[in-house]
Each structure stands twice: as C-alpha cells, then as structure tokens.
Kinemage of the C-alpha trace (Angstrom):
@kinemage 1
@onewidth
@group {chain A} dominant
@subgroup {mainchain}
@vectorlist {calphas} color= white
{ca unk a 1} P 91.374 84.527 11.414
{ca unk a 2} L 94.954 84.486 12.056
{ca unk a 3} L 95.356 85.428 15.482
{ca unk a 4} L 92.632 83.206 17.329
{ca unk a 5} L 90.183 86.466 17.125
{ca unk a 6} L 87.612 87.184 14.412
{ca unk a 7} L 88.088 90.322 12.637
{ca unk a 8} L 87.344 91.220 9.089
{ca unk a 9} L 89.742 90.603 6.615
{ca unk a 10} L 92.042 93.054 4.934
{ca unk a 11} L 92.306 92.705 1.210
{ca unk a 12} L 95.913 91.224 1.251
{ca unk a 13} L 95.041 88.594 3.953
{ca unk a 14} L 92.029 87.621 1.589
{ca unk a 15} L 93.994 86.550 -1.462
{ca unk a 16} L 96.932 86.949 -3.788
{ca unk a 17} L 94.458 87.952 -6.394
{ca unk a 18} L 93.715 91.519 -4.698
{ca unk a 19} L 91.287 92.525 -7.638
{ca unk a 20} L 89.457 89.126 -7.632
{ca unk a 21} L 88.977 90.361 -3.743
{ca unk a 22} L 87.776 93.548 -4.187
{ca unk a 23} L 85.081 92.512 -6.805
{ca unk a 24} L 83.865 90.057 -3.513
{ca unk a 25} L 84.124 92.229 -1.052
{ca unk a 26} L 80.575 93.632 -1.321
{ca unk a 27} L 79.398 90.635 -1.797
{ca unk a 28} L 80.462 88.916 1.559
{ca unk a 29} L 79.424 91.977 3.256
{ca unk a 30} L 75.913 91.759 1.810
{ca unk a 31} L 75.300 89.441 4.685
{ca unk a 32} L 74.920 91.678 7.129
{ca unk a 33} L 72.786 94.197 5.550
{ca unk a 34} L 70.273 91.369 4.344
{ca unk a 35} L 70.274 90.200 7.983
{ca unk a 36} L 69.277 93.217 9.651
{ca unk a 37} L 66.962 94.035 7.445
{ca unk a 38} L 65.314 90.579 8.087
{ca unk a 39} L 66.093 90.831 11.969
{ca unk a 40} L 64.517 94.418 12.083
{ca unk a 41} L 60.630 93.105 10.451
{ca unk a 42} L 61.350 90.080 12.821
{ca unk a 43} L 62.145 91.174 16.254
{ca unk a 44} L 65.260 89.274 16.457
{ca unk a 45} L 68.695 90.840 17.632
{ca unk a 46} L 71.452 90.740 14.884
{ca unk a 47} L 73.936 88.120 17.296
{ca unk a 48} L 70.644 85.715 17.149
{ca unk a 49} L 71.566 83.981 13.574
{ca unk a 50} L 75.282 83.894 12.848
{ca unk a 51} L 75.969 83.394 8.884
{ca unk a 52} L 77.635 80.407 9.993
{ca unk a 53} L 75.837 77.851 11.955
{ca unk a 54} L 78.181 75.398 13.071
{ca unk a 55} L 77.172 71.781 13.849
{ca unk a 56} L 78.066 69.771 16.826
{ca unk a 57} L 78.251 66.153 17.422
{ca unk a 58} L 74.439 65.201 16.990
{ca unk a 59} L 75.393 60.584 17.279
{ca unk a 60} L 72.094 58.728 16.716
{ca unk a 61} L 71.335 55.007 17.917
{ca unk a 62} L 71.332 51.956 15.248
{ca unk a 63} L 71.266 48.807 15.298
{ca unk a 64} L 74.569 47.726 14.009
{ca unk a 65} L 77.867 48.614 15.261
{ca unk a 66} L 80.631 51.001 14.404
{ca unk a 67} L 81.417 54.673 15.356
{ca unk a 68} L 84.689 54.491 16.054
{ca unk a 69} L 85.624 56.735 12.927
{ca unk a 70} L 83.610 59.318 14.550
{ca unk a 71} L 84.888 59.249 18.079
{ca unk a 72} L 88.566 59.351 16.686
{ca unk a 73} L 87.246 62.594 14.664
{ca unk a 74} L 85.841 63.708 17.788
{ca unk a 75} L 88.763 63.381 19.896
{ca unk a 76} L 87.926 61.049 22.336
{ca unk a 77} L 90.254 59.275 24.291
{ca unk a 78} L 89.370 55.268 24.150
{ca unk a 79} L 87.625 55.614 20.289
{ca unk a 80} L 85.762 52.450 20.265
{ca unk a 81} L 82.704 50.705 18.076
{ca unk a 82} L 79.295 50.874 19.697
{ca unk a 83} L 75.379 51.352 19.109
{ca unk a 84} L 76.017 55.089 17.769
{ca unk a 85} L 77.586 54.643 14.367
{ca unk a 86} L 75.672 57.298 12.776
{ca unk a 87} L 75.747 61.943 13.073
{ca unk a 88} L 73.204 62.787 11.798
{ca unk a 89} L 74.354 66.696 10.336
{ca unk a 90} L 71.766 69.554 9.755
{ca unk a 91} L 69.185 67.143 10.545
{ca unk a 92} L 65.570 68.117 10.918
{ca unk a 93} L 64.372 64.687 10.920
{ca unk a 94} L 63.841 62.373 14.165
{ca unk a 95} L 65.189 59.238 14.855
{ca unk a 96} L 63.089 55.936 14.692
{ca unk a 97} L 64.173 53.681 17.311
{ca unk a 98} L 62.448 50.645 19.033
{ca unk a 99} L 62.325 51.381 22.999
{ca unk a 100} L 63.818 54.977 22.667
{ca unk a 101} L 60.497 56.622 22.002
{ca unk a 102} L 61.197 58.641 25.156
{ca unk a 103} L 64.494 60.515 23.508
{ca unk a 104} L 61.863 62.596 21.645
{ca unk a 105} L 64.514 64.417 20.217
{ca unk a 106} L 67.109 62.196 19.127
{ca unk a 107} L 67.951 62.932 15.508
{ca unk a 108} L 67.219 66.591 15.596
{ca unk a 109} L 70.467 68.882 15.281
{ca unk a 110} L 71.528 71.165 17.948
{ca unk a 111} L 73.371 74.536 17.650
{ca unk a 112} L 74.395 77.736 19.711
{ca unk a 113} L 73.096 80.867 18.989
{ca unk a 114} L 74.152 84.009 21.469
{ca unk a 115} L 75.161 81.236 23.926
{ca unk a 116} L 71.914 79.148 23.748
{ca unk a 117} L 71.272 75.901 22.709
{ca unk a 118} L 68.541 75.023 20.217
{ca unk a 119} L 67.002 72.474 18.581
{ca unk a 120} L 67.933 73.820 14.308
{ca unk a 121} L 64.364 72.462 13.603
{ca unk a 122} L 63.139 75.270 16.387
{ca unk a 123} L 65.118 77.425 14.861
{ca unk a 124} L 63.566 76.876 11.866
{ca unk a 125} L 60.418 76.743 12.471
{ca unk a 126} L 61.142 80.319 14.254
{ca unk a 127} L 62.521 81.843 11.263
{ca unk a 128} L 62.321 79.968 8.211
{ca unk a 129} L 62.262 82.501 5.698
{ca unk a 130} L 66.350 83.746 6.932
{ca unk a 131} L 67.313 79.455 7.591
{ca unk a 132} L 65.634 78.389 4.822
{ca unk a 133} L 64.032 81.022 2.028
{ca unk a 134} L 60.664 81.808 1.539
{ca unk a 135} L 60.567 79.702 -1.813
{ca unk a 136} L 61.614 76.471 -0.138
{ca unk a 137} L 59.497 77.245 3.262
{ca unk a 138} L 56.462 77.567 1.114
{ca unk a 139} L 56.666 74.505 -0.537
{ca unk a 140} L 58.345 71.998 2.073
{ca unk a 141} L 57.674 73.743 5.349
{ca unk a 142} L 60.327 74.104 7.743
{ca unk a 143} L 62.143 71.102 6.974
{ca unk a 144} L 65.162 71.085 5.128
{ca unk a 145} L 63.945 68.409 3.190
{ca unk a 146} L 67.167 66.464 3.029
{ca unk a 147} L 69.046 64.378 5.363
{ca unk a 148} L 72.549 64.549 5.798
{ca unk a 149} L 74.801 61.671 7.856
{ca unk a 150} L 78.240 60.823 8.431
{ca unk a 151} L 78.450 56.468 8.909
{ca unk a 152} L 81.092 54.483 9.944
{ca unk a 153} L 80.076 50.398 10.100
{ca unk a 154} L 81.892 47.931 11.939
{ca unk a 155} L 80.184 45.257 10.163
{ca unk a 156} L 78.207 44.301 7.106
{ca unk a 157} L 74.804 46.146 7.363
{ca unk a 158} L 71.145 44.222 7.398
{ca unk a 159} L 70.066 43.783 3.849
{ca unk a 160} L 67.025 46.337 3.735
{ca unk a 161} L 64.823 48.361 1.402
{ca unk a 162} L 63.261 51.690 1.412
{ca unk a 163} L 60.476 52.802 -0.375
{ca unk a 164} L 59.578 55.550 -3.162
{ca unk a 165} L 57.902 58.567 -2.778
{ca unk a 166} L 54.960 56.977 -4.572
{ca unk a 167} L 55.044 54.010 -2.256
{ca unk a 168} L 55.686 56.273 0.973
{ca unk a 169} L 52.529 58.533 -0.488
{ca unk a 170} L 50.342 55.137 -0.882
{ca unk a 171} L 51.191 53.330 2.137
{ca unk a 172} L 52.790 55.420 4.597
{ca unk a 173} L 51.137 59.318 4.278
{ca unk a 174} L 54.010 61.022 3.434
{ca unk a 175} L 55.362 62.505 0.278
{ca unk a 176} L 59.145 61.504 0.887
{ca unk a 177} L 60.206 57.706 0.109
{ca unk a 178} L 63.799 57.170 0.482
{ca unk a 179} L 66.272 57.563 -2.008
{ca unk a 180} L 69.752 57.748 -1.140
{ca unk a 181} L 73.549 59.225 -1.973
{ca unk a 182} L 76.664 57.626 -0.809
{ca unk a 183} L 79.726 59.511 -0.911
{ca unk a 184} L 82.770 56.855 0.521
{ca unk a 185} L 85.345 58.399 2.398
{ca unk a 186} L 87.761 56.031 4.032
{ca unk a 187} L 87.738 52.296 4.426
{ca unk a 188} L 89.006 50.593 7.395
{ca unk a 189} L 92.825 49.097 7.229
{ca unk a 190} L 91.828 45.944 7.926
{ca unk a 191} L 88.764 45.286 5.047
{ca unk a 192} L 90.616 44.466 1.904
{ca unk a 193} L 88.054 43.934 -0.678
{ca unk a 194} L 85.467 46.458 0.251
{ca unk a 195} L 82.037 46.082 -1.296
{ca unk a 196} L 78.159 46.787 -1.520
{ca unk a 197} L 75.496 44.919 -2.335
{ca unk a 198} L 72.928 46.746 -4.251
{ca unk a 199} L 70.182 45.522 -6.141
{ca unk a 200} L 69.431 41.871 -7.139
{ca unk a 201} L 71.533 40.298 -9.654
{ca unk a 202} L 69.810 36.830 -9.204
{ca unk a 203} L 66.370 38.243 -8.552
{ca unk a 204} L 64.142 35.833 -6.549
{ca unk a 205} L 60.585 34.585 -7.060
{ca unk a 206} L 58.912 36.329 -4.427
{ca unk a 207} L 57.313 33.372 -2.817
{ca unk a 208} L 60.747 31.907 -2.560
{ca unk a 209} L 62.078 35.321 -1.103
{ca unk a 210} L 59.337 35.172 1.497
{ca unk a 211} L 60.121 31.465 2.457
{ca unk a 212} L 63.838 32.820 2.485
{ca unk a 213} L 62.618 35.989 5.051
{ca unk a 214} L 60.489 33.483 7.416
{ca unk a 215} L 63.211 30.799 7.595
{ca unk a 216} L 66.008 33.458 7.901
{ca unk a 217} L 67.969 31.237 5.228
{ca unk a 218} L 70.848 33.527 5.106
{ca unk a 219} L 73.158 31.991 2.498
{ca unk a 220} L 69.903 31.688 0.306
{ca unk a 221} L 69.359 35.313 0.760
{ca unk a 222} L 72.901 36.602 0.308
{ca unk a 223} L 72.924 34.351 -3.354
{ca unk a 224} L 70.663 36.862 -4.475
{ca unk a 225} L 73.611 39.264 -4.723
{ca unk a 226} L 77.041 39.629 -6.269
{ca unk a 227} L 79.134 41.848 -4.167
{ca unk a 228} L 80.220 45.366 -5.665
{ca unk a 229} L 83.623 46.512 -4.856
{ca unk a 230} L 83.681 50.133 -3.956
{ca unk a 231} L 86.540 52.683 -2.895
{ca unk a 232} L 87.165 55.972 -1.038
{ca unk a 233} L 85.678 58.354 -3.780
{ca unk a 234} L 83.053 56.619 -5.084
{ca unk a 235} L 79.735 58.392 -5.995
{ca unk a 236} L 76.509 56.103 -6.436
{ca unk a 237} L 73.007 56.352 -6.039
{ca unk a 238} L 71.009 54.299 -4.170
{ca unk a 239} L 66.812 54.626 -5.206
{ca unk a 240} L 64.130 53.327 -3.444
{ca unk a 241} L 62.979 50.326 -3.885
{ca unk a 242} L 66.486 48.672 -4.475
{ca unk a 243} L 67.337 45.970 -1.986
{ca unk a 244} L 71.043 47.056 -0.724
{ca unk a 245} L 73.474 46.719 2.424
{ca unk a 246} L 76.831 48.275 3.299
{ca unk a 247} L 79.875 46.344 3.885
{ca unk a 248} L 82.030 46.299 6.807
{ca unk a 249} L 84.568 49.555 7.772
{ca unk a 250} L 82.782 51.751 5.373
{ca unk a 251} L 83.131 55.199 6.440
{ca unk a 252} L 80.845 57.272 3.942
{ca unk a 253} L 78.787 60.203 3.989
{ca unk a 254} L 75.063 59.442 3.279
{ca unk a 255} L 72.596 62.000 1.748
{ca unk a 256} L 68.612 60.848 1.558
{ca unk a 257} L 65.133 62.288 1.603
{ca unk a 258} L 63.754 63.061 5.306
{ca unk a 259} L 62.944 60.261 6.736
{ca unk a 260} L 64.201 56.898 8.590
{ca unk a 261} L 61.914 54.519 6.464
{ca unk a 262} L 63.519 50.700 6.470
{ca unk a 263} L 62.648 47.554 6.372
{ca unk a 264} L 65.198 44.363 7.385
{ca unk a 265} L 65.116 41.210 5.867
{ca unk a 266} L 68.090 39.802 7.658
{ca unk a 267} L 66.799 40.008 11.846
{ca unk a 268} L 70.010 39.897 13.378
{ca unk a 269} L 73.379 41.225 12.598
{ca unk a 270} L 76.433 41.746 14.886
{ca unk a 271} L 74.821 39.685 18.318
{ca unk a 272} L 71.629 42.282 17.963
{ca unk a 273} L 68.400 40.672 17.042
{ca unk a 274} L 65.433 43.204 15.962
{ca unk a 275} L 62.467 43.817 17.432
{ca unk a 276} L 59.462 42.154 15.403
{ca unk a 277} L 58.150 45.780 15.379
{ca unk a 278} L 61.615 47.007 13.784
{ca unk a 279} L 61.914 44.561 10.648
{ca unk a 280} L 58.605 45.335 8.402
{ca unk a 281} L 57.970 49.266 10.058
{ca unk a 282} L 55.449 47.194 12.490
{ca unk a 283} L 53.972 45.770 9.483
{ca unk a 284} L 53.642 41.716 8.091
{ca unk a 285} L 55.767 40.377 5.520
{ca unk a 286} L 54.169 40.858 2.862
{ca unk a 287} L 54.232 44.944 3.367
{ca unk a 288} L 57.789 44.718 3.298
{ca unk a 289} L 58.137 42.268 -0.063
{ca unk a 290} L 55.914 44.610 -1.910
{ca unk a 291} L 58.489 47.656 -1.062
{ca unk a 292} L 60.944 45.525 -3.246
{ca unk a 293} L 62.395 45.859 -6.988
{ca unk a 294} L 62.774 42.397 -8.625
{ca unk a 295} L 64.339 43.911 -11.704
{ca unk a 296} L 67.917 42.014 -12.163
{ca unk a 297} L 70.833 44.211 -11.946
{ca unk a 298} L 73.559 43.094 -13.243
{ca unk a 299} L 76.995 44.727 -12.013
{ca unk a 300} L 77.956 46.441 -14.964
{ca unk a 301} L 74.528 48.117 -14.942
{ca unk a 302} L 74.839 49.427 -11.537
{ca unk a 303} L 77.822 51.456 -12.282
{ca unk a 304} L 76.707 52.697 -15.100
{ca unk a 305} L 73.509 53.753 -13.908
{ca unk a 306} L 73.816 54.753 -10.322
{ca unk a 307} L 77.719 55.299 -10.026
{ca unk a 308} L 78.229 58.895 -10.643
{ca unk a 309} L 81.116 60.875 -12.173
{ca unk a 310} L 82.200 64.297 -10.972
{ca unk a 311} L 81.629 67.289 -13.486
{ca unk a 312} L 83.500 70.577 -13.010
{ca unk a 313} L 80.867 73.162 -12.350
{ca unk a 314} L 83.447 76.003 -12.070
{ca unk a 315} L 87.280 77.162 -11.104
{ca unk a 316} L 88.404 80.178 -9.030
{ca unk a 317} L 92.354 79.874 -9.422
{ca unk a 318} L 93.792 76.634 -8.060
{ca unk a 319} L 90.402 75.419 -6.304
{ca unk a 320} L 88.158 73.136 -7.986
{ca unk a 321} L 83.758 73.084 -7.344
{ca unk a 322} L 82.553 69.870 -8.666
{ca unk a 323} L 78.951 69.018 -8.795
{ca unk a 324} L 78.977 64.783 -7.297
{ca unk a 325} L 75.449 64.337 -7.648
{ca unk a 326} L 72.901 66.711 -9.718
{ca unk a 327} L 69.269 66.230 -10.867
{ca unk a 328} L 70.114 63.817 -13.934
{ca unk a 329} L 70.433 61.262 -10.932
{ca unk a 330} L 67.705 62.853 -8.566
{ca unk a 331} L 65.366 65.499 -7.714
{ca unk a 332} L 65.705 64.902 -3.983
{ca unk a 333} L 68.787 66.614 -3.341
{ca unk a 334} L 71.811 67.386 -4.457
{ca unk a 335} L 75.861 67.471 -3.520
{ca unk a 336} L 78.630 69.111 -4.954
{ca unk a 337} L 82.606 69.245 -3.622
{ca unk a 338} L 84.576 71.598 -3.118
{ca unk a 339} L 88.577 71.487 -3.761
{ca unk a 340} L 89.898 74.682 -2.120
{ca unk a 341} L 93.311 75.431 -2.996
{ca unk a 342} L 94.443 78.732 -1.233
{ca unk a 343} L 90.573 80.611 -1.534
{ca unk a 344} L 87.036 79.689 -3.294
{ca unk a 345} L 83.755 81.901 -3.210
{ca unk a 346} L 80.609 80.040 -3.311
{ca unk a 347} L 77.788 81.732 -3.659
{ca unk a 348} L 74.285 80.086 -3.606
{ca unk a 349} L 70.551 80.663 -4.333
{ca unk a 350} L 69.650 78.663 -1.197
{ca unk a 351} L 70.692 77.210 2.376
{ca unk a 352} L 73.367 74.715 2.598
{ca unk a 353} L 74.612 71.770 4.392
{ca unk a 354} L 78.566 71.245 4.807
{ca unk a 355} L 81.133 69.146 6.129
{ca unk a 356} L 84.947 69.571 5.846
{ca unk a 357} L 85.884 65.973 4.205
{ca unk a 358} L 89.792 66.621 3.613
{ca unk a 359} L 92.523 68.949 5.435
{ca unk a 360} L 91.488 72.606 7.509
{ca unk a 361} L 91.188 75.899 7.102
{ca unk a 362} L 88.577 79.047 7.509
{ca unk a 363} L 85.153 79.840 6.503
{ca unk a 364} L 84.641 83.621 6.038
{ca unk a 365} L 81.187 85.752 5.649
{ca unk a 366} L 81.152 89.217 6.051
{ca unk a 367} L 83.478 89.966 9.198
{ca unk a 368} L 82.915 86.510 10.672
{ca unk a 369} L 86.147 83.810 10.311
{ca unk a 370} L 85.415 80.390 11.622
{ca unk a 371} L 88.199 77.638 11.468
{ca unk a 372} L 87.416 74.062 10.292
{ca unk a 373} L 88.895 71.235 10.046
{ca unk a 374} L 88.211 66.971 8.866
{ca unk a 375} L 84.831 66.687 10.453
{ca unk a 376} L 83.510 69.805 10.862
{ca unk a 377} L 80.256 70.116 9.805
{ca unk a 378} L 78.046 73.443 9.008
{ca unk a 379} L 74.810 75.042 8.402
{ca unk a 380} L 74.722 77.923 5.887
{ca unk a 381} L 71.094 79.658 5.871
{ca unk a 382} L 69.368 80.961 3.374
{ca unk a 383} L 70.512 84.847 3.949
{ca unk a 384} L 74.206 84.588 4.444
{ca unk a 385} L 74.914 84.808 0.752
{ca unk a 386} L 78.431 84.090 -0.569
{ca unk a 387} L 80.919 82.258 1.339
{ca unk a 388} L 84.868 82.069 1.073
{ca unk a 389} L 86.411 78.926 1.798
{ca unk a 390} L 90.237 79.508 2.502
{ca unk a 391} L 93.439 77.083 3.082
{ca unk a 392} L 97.158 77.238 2.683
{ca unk a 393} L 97.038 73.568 2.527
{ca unk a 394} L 94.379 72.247 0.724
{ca unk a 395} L 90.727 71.757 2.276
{ca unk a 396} L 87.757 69.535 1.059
{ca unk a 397} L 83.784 70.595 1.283
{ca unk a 398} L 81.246 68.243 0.876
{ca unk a 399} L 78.125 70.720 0.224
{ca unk a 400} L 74.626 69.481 -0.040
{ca unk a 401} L 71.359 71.421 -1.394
{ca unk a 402} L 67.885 70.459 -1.055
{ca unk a 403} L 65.508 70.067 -4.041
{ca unk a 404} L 64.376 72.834 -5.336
C-alpha cells in the first residue's frame, strides 16, 4: 500500500527480484481461493475473516505496576505507570484477578471483522478449522494453546512459581502447567544493572522456606538468589517449577502455556498487598511449597541451559528468519524472528501470532496490504497461507506458533 488504499500489488512494487515475485505470486493469492472454498461449506461471507487479523490494545490488570511502555506505544498523551502493565496479544485465555470476577472477559482478545467487534475466542470457537486448522482444533480445542504478552514493570516483580503440566494435571485439572519464554526488548534509562532472578542458587530447606513465607522475612528470602543480569535481546526459558521474578523497567515480550497459574511468596510489592486468596491460588502454604524446584542453580547453569541462542532457519535476500526458541527448549510453543530487509515470504503449516518488535512497514496476503509499525500486533489464521513482510527500512517480527 503506497497510496493509503489497498490494492494488489504489481510485480515491480513487490520486489527488485521480479522472478523471486512471480514464483510467489500464486502463492499469496492462494488465500483467497482456500477461503471461499471454506466460507462457501460454512455459510460465512468472504469480508467475515480477513487474512490478517489485526490486534488491538487488549491491557489486563496485575498487581504490580508499570505500563507506561505501552501507553507511549499506544500514543497516549500523559503515558504513565499503573495497575495495567500487561497486553495480553492473541489471547484466548482469561484473566485471574481477585475482585474483578465481574470483567468476565478481561484477558480475551478483541478484533473487527466487517465492522464488528468480537471476542477472537468467539471467533474461534465459530470457525476453528479456518483460525486455527483442523489438526490443532482436534487436539486442543479452540484455544490457541499459547499465550502471548507484551510487559513493561515499573518495579521488581513478586518472587512466584508456576507449576508443570504434570503438577497442573495432579492438582489443578488441567493439562497446561506454566512454562514460560522471555524475549527482552528495551530496558528503562534509568535501571543500570538490569537483572532476573531465576531459580535458587542457595536452595533452602523447605521448613526454613516456609518459616521465611509466614514471617515474610524478605532479605532471608531474596538470599536465596543471585541476581542475573540480562539485556535487550536476550532469549531464556523459564520452566515450571522454577522460583523466578522480573526486575524493574523490563520491557519484554512473554510467551507461556494458557493459563494465569501463580503463586506469590513475597505478599506485597510496590504499596499493593495481596489478597490471602491471591498468594497460594486460594490454597495453604504448603500447596504452594510443593509447586517449588529446590534443585541449586548456579548462574552459569542458567545460561547455559535456559538462555537461548538464535539459529538461522532461512534467508530471502537481505532479510533474516531466525528460529529464538524451538522444541529442544519446549514443546509448548514456539517463536521465531523475523529480520525483514526490503521483502520476506513466510509461509507456515499453521496459525500465527505476531508483533512488529523493530521499525514499520506492510503486511501483504493476496490483495490485502496492511501497514505496521513498533507495536503492532497480529493474528494470522490457519488459511491465509504465505505472508510477505515488506520495509524500505528495516522491520522486526516476533512470530509465535503453538505446539504442534
């Protein structure tokens, strides 16, 4: 799109490499024929599912502050840190908040489709075999089955823990724990020695731990742990069942399995003190010290086991696909970036969840052209097929896939 109007491309406007455009061009187009096909067993108008779904601003409650990352990204006028540090992108997954059980939909992206707004987990859940393929429909339902988030903390986060799929399956009656991906972005002028902690390096008895927990003895519990310096590119892992907290003006994109499992060891943090029912998942104690790993960790071990390296996974002229995160870390899901240096095709075999990380430029499928730019954030389903990615001055994608 080069005039403010969507119209398809002509083969000059789609790259230098005309013959590298041409082999595409079917390809992009496919789209549309896949579509109607669906659309026509289904009922559905063609305009109802756009190849593109983009996201908007979907801010979820927490109890720590920060946000004001996201509100500068979101062009408002007096950016500020508050009780929303969180957007939650792509999100089928609710929101568990103490005393906002009436916001029965907070955590759930919206869209617009044909001018209407819907919940995507309606949309879903209308047509999951186009959103999300039959494959991964029959075997997770329709949820995506990942959770996608953009955070920006003010402060340091509660130490907490969240469980494994075999704990969640045990104790909680569900087969998604929650292991996580971090992805950092940006850190805040103002924090010069940013940091994690993550895992125990001085791993406590658990009897002490639990006399630590009930007394709130924060300088006993904080011993536990060296801090980890991190920096804006840094890849790690984060399973469940290690203890770990994010330090202050970390802006980061976080990647996990479906669900908002926690518990809190530390009960207040930034002038907010948690609800009893909010540290332990309205459990005791001792629910939340079994959830633990007490394996020591030392520092070295952490990066060399959860800190991951990029891996080039393929290159289309100047731009760059680089898988961040791939199943010798996890089987939950996975996340790749994109480096897009003038144009970049990716093609997938299922639905997608992007945000632009770096710079601007367009999304194309078919005859559709969407601009982007640093914080956009996207939805491609299942049918769309190949996507071009194109910028004159250098654009970053952060894609994420679900397990397969």
């Amino acid at each position: 799109m080069r005039d403010g109007r969507t119209h398809p491309l002509t083969d000059d406007e789609y790259s230098p490499n005309r013959h590298f455009n041409l082999f595409h061009r079917d390809l992009l187009d496919g789209y549309q024929r896949r579509l109607a096909t669906h659309l026509r067993l289904t009922g559905l108008t063609l305009m109802q599912i756009p190849s593109i779904l983009l996201l908007s601003s979907n801010r979820v409650w927490r109890t720590y502050p920060g946000g004001m990352k996201l509100d500068l990204m979101e062009g408002c006028e007096h950016p500020v840190d508050g009780h929303f540090p969180e957007d939650w992108i792509g999100s089928t997954t609710l929101a568990i908040n103490k005393g906002r059980g009436h916001l029965v939909e907070e955590g759930l992206s919206k869209i617009t489709v044909a001018d209407e707004t819907l919940m995507l987990k309606a949309l879903c859940e209308q047509q999951p075999n186009a959103l999300l393929g039959a494959r991964h429909f029959k075997k997770y339902g329709t949820n995506t089955q990942v959770l996608l988030k953009f955070l920006d903390s003010a402060i340091r986060l509660h130490i907490q823990c969240h469980p494994t799929i075999p704990f969640a399956q045990k104790h909680l009656n569900s087969n998604s724990g929650k292991t996580e991906g971090y992805i950092i972005l940006s850190i805040r002028d103002d924090v010069k020695d940013p940091y994690i902690y993550m895992g125990f390096q001085y791993p406590p008895e658990k009897a002490a731990f639990k006399r630590m927990i009930e007394q709130q003895d924060s300088d006993a519990i904080l011993a536990c742990f060296e801090k980890i310096p991190i920096k804006p590119g840094d890849v790690f892992m984060v399973p469940g069942g290690m203890p770990h907290a994010i330090g202050e003006g970390v802006f980061m994109i976080e990647i996990m399995e479906p669900t908002d499992f926690a518990v809190r060891i530390e009960f207040e943090r930034g002038g907010y003190v948690l609800p009893t029912e909010s540290r332990f998942m309205n459990r005791g104690i001792d629910f939340a010290l079994s959830m633990f790993s007490y394996e020591p960790t030392p520092v070295e071990a952490i990066k060399d086991h959860f800190f991951c390296e990029p891996r080039v996974l393929e290159t289309q002229n100047q731009s760059i696909e680089y898988a961040l995160i791939d199943e010798q870390k996890t089987l939950c899901f996975s996340a790749n970036r994109i480096n897009v240096e003038d144009c970049y095709i990716r093609e997938a075999d299922s639905f997608y969840i992007g945000v632009v990380s770096k710079g601007s430029g367009t999304m194309v499928s078919g005859d559709e052209v969407y601009p982007v730019n640093e914080g956009s954030k996207f939805f491609v389903p299942y049918l769309t097929g190949p996507v071009k990615f194109e910028s004159e001055s250098g654009m970053e994608i952060i894609a994420i896939f679900p397990p397969k």
